[in-house]
N, C-alpha and C positions, 0 to 999 in steps of 0.2 A: 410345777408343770412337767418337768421331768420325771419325777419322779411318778405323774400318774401316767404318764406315757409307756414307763417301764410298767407300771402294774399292767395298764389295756392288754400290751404286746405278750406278759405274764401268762395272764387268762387265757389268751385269744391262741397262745401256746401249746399251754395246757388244756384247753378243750377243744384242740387241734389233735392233740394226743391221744386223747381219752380216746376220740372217733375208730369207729372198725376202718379196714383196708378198703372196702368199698367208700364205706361214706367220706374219706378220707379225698377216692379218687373222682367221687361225685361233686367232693365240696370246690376241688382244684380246677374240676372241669368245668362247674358253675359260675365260678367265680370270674376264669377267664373268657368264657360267652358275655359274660356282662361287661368287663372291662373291654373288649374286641367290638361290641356294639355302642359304648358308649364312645370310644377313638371314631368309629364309622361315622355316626351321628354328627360328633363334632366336626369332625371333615366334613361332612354334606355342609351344615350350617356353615362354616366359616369359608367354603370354597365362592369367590365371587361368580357372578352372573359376565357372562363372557359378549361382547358383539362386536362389530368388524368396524376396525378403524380407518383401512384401506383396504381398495380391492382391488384386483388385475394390478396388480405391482410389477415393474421392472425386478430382476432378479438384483443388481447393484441399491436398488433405492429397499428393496427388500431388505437386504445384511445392512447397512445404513441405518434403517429406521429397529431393525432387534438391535445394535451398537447402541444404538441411544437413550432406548428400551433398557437396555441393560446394565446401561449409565447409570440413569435415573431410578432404577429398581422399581421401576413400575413390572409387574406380572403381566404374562402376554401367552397368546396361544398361536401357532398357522395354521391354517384351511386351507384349501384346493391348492392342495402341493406350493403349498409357500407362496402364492401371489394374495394370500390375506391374512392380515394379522389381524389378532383380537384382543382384545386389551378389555378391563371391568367397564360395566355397561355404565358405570357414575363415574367414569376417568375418563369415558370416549372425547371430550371435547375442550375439556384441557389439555389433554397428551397430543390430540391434535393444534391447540392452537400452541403450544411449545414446538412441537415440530415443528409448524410452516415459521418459525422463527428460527428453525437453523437450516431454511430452507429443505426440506424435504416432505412431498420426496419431488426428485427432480427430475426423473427421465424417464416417470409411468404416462403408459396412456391416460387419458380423459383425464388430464389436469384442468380444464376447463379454461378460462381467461388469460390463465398464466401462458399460455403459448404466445398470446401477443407480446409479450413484456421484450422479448426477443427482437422484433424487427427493426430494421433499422430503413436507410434511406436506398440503402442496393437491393434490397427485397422484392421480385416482380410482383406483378396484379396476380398469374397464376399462383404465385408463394402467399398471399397473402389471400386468395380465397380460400387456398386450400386449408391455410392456420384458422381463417376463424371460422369453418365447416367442422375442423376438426375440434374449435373452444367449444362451439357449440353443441356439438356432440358428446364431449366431454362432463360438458355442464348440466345438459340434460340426462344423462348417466347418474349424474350423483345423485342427481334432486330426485329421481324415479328411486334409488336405491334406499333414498329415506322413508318412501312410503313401507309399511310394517307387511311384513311377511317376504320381499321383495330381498335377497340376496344380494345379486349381481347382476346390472342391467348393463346392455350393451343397444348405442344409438347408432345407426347408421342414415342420414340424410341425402336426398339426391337434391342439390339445387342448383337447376336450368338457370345458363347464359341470360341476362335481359333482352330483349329484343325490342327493335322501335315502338311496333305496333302491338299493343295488349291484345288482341284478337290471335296473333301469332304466337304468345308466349307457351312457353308449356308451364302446366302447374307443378310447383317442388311437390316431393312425396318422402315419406317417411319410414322403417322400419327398425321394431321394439323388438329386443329377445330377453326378457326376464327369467331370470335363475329364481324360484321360489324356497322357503326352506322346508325341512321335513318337515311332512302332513298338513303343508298349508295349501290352501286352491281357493284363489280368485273368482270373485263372482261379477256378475257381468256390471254392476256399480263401480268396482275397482278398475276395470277394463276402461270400461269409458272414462273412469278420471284421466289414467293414463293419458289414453287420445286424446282429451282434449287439452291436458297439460302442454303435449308435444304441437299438439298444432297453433296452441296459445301464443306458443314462444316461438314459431318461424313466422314469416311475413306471407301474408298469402296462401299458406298454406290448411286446406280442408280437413276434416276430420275424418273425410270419407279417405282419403290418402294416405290415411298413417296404418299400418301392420303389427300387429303385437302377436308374438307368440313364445310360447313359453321353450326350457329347456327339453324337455320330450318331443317338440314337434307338434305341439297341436295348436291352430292356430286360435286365435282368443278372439282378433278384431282384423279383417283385412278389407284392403280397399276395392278388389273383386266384389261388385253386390253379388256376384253369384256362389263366390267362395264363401259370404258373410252368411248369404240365408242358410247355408249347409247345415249352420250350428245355431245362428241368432235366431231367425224364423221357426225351427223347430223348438227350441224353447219356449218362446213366445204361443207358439197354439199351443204347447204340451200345458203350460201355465193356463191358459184362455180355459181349455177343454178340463183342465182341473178344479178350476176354480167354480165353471159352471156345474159339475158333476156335485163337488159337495156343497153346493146350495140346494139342489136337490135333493140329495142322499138326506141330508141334516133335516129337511121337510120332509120326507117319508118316513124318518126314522122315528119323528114326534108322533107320525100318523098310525102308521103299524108296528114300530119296534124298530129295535135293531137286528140285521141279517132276516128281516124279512120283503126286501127288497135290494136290487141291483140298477145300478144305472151308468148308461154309458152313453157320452156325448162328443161328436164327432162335429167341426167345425172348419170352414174355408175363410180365411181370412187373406184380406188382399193386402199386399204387400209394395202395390204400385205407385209411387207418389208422382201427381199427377198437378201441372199450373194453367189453370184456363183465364182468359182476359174474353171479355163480352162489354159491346159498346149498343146502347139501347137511346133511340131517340123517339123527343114525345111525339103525339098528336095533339096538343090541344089546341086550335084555334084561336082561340080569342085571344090568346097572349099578344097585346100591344107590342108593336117596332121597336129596336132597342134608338134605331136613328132613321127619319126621313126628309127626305128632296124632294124639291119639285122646281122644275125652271119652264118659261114659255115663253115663246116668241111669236111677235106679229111682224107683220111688215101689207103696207097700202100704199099703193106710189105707179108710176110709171113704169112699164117693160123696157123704155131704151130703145126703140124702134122695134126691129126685126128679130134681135137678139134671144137668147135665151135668159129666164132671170129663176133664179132660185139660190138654194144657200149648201155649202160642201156638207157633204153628208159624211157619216162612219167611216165610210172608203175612200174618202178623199175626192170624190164625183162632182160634182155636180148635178145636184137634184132640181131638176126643171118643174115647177108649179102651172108652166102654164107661156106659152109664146102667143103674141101678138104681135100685131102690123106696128108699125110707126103710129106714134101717139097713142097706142093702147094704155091701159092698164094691169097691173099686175100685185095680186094676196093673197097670204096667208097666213096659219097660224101653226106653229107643232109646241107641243106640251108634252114633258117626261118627269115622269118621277121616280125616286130610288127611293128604296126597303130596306131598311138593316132589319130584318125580322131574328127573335129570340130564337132557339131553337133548346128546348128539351135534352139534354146528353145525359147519359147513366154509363159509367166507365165500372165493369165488376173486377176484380182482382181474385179469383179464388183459390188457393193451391190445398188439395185434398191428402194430408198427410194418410203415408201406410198403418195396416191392420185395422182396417174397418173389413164387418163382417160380411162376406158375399152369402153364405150360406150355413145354417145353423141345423144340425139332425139330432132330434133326442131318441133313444129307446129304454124303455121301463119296462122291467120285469119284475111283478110281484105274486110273491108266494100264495098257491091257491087257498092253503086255509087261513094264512092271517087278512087276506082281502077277501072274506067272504060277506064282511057289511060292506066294504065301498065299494063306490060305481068305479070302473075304470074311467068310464068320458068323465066322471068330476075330477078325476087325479090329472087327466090330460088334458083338461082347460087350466085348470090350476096350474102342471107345468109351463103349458104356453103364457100364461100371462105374468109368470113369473122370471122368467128367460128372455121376456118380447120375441114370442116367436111371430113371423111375419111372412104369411102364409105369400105375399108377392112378391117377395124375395125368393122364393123355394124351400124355405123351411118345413120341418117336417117333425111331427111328434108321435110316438108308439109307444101303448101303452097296452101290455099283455100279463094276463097271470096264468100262472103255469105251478104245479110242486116244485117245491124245492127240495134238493137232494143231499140229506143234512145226513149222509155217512161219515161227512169228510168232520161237520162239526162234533160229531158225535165222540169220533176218534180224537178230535184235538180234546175235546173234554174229558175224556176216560185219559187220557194220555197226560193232562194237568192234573189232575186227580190222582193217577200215580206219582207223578214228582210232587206233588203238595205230600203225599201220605211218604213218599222218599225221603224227603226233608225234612219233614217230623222225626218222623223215625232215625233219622241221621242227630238232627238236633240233637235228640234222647239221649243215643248213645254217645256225641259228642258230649254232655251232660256229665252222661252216667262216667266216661273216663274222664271227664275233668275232675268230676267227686271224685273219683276214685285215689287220682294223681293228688289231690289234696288229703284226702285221707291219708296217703301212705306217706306222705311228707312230716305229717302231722304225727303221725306213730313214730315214726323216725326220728321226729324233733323229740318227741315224749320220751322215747327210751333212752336218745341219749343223755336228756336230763335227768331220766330218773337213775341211768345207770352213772352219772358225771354227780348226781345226788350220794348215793351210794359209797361212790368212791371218795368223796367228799368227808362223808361221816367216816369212814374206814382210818382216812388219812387222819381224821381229829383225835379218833381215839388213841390211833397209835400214838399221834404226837403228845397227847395226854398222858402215854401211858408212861412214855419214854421220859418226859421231865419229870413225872411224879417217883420213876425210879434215881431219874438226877439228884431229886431231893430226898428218897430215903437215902440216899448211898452218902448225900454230903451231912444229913444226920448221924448214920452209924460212926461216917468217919469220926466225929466228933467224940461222939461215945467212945470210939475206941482210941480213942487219944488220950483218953485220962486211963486205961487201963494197958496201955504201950509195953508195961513191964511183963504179960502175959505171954510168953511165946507160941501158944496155940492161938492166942488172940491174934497175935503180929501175923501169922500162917494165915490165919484167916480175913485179918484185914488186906494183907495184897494180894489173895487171888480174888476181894471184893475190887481192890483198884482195877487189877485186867479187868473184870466184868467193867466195871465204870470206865475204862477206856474204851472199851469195845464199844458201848453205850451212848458216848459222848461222839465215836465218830458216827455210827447212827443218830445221832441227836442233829450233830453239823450238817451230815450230808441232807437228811431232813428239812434242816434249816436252808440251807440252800435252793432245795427246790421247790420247799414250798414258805418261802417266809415272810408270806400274810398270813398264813394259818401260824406259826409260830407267835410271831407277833400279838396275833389277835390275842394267844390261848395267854402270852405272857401280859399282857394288860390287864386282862379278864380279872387272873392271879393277884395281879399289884394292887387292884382296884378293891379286890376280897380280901386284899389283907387285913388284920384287927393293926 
């Protein structure tokens, strides 16, 4: 293993060498763009996803909660000048529930419930509305802060004294200021959860009552209806009037095309909600008593002489039938009857919820030559029956053709047309210099191999050339060892040994830098030998 590790690092050496000065300074600079984007990369991937574990911190529960942070070697980040830390978004609720176990943090606002944990029995009535206005405010801070997109929420609640009489009481009210994060915006679904989350959770308290508005100042939900419609009611028709526009649009557009007609609908929409109670009783006669009475009395008898004789009436009187002398006579009869008659009752209950339509106006404008087969009155019955327009209401529909003035389309199409033919064209040459960039890469690669070829064979032969004189020189020696007694021999065998040293340190140094080509040429050798 090492050993082929020394051969890679050998090669990758030596055809580090071979390279000109440029491509040398091309390969160093390439190399470390690659390694520089590969570190980036790994950072992005391995950097956790950050979100807020607390928010509006005391500046003491702050350094508190990084100490313990730091204990623990959890990784952490601060926002809004240190009143929020952030901790990895799959750590948020263990690092929290280990904190609330060393009690922290301990002296931020909107800790919620935990404010009660405090009082004791010297605590006044005022000390103790004001702790659980402020749990509850606390509390409803956090739970708004859980809904997504939602930052940093702050409650403020106003809630009126009781008072004997419910007719007297004033109604609590509410007010929401949400912190959103970058590039998120509420829509009016999110808005009303809010409201109604906050008025769910106080007693008595309305939805009309509660205020939301965000950190720039613009308000989202207020309990002003005049401040609400500023922003809700013009949505509300801008949506009404859009929605009826491309039902239309969408039916002309099958009829004549597209951009052969325009349509624009204007709409009054009532916004008044309104509770009527109507109490309706019948007529119909015949309906039998639900109960009846009847009592009657006689009386035949004597008058008593002179006297008066009858019987107390209503008032307490005495109603005289009739006076006679002594030994007269005296009669009558009275008969009465009582009715419990049924009576018919219709009790209506009706409360007419806002945005019903007071008044609906279309106008249609179609181009004179694409509406030259249709009737305009058939396109303008067809609106109206498609809309319910409702002539006693005061609706209104207009339907006119007219040229249309297709300068404007003309120029947007010669203007696509150029950037479609810009972009082509752009492509191309982006193309043509990618080819190009590949091409010269490619030459580049080619000649350093053919020239790292080259020098390759250069370096074999030499090295072939240099052992094959190794081995005449250690033949002559030989030779000239049986003939040692010759002294023009001997003269001549050691100015053969200098050459052979000169030879051998070129053979070494050879062998050193390059001794896989040694190697190879000396196996080759052993391998050919008889």
């Amino acid at each position: 293993m090492k050993q082929q590790l020394n051969r890679s690092l050998t090669n990758l050496r030596a055809t580090f060498t071979s390279f000109t000065l440029g491509q040398q300074v091309v390969s160093v600079i390439g190399t470390a763009a690659i390694l520089l984007a590969a570190f980036l990369v790994f950072r992005w991937v391995s950097t956790p996803d950050y979100a807020p574990l607390y928010s509006n911190l005391a500046a003491s529960d702050a350094s508190a909660i990084v100490d313990e942070l730091n204990a623990q070697g959890t990784p952490y980040e601060l926002a809004n000048g240190g009143s929020t830390v952030m901790v990895p978004r799959d750590s948020v609720y263990a690092t929290r529930i280990s904190l609330s176990g060393q009690g922290l943090p301990e002296q931020s606002s909107g800790q919620g419930y935990s404010l009660l944990d405090n009082q004791d029995i010297s605590t006044s009535e005022f000390q103790e509305q004001t702790d659980f206005k402020r749990a509850m405010e606390g509390e409803l801070a956090s739970t708004i802060e859980a809904v997504d997109g939602v930052t940093t929420a702050v409650v403020h609640l106003a809630l009126p004294p009781a008072k004997v009489f419910s007719d007297q009481q004033d109604p609590p009210t509410a007010s929401v200021l949400i912190d959103t994060a970058a590039g998120t915006t509420f829509d009016a679904e999110q808005v009303q959860a809010i409201v109604h989350l906050v008025a769910s959770s106080i007693d008595g308290l309305d939805p009309g009552n509660v205020t939301v508005a965000d950190s720039s100042g613009k308000v989202l939900s207020s309990s002003d209806a005049g401040a609400l419609g500023a922003s809700t009611r013009d949505q509300q028709v801008a949506g009404f009037q859009q929605q009826t526009s491309q039902r239309i649009q969408s039916m002309l557009d099958r009829v004549l095309g597209p951009g052969n007609s325009t349509v624009q609908v204007t709409a009054d929409l009532d916004f008044d909600k309104s509770v009527s109670e109507s109490t309706t009783y019948g007529k119909n006669k015949n309906v039998p008593p639900l109960s009846s009475s009847t009592s009657t009395e006689k009386y035949d008898g004597p008058a008593g002489g002179s006297s008066s004789s009858g019987v107390v009436g209503p008032d307490g009187q005495m109603d005289s039938f009739g006076a006679t002398g002594a030994g007269g006579k005296s009669s009558y009869v009275k008969e009465s009857t009582t009715s419990d008659n049924a009576v018919e009752k219709v009790i209506e209950h009706r409360e007419t919820a806002p945005g019903s339509v007071n008044s609906l106006h279309v106008g249609v404008v179609l181009d004179t030559t694409a509406a030259q087969t249709v009737n305009p009155t058939d396109v303008q019955d067809l609106i109206a029956a498609t809309v319910g327009i409702d002539p006693a209401r005061g609706d209104t529909v207009q339907v006119t053709t007219m040229p249309f003035d297709r300068t404007a389309d003309k120029a947007a199409a010669d203007e696509l047309a150029a950037a479609a033919e810009a972009a082509k064209t752009q492509r191309m040459w982006d193309l043509a210099r990618n080819a190009g960039i590949a091409v010269a890469i490619l030459a580049v690669l080619l000649i350093a191999w053919l020239r790292s070829r080259k020098r390759s064979k250069r370096r074999e032969k030499t090295t072939t050339y240099l052992v094959e004189q190794l081995r005449n020189d250690a033949a002559e020696r030989q030779a000239a060892a049986i003939a040692i007694q010759d002294a023009p021999a001997l003269e001549a065998l050691e100015s053969r040994d200098r050459a052979g040293d000169e030879m051998r340190r070129e053979l070494a140094d050879l062998a050193d830098g390059q001794p896989e080509d040694v190697a190879a040429l000396l196996r080759g050798w052993l391998v050919d030998r008889p």
